[in-house]
C-alpha positions as a Markdown table, in Angstrom:
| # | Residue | x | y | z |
|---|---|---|---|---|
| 1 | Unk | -27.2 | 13.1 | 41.9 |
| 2 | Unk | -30.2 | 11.1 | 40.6 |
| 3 | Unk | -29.4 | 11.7 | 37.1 |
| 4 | Unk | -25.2 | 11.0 | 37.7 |
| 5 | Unk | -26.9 | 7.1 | 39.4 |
| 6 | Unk | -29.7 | 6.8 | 36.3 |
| 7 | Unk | -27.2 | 7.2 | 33.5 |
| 8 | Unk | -23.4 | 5.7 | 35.4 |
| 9 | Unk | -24.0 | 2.2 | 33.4 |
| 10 | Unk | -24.0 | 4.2 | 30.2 |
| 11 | Unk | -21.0 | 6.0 | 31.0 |
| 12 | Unk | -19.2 | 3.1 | 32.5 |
| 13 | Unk | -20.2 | 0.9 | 29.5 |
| 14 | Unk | -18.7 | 4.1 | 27.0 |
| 15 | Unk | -16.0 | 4.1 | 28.7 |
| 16 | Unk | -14.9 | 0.4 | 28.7 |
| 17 | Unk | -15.8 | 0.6 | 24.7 |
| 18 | Unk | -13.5 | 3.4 | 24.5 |
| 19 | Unk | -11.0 | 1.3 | 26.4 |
| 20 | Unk | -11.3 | -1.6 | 24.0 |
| 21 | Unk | -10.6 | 0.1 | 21.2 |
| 22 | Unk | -8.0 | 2.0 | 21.7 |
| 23 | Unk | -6.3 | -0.7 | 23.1 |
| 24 | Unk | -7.0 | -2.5 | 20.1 |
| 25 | Unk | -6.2 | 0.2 | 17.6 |
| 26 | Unk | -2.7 | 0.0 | 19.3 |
| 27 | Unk | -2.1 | -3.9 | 18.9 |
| 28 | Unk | -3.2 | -4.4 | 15.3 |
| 29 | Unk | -1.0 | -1.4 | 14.6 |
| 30 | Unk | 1.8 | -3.3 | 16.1 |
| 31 | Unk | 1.0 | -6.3 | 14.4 |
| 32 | Unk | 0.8 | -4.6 | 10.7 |
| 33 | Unk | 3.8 | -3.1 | 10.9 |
| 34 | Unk | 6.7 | -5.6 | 12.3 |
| 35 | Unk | 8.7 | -7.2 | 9.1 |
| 36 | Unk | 9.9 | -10.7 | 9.6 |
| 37 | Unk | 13.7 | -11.0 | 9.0 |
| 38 | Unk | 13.5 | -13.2 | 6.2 |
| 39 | Unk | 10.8 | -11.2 | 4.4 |
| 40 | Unk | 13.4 | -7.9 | 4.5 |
| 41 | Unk | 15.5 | -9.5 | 2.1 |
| 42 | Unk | 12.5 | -9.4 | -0.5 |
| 43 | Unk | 12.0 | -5.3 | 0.1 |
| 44 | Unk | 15.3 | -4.8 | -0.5 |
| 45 | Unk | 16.1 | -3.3 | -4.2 |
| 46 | Unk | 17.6 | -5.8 | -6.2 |
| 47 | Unk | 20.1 | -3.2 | -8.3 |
| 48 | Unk | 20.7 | 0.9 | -7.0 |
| 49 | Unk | 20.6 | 1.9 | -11.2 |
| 50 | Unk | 19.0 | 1.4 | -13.1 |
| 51 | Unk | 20.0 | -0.6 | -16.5 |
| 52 | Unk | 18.8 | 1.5 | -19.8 |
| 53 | Unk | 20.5 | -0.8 | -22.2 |
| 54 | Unk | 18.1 | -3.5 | -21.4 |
| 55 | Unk | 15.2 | -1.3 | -22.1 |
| 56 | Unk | 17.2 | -0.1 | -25.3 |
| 57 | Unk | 16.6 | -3.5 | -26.2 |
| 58 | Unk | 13.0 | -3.8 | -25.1 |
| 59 | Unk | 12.4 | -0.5 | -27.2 |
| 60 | Unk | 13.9 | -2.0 | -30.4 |
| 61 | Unk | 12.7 | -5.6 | -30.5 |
| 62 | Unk | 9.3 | -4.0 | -30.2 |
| 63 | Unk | 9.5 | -2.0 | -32.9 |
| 64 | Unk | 11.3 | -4.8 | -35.0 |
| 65 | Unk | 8.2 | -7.0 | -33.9 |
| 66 | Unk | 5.2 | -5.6 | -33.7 |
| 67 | Unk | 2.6 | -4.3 | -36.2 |
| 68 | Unk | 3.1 | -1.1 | -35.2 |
| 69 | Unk | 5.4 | 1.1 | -33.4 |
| 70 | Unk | 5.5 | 2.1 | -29.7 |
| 71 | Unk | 5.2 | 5.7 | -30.9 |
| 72 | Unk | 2.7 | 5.4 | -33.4 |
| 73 | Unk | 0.5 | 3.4 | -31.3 |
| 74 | Unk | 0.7 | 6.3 | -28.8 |
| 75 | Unk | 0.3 | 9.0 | -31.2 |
| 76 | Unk | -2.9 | 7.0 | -32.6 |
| 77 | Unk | -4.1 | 6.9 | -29.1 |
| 78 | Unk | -4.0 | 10.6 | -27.6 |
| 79 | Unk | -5.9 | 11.3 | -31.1 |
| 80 | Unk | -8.6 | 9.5 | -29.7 |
């Protein structure tokens, strides 16, 4: 009994830390994950496909464009 009355502020003060933060674990996990509702409209995709012919173009003004190709500046890289 003497030791359970030397060391009860110790595991009442453990206790009420446990207490806190769990309780605060809980409420900043709330917090994080609750979306406004006119932030959901940003999340949302835009288009379901997605649109190859614009990276067609992408693809060939590149190679029309710059110094060197898109798949002779990849080849030069993995040499290296």
């Amino acid at each position: 009994m003497g030791i359970l009355r030397k060391y009860i502020w110790a595991v009442f003060l453990l206790f009420a830390v446990v207490v806190v933060w769990v309780g605060l674990t809980f409420f900043i996990d709330s917090k994080k994950k609750s979306i406004a509702g006119d932030v959901k409209q940003y999340t949302e995709a835009i288009k379901g496909s997605f649109d190859t012919e614009v990276l067609e173009g992408v693809y060939d003004k590149a190679e029309r464009n710059l110094p060197e190709s898109p798949k002779e500046f990849l080849l030069s890289v993995q040499d290296n």
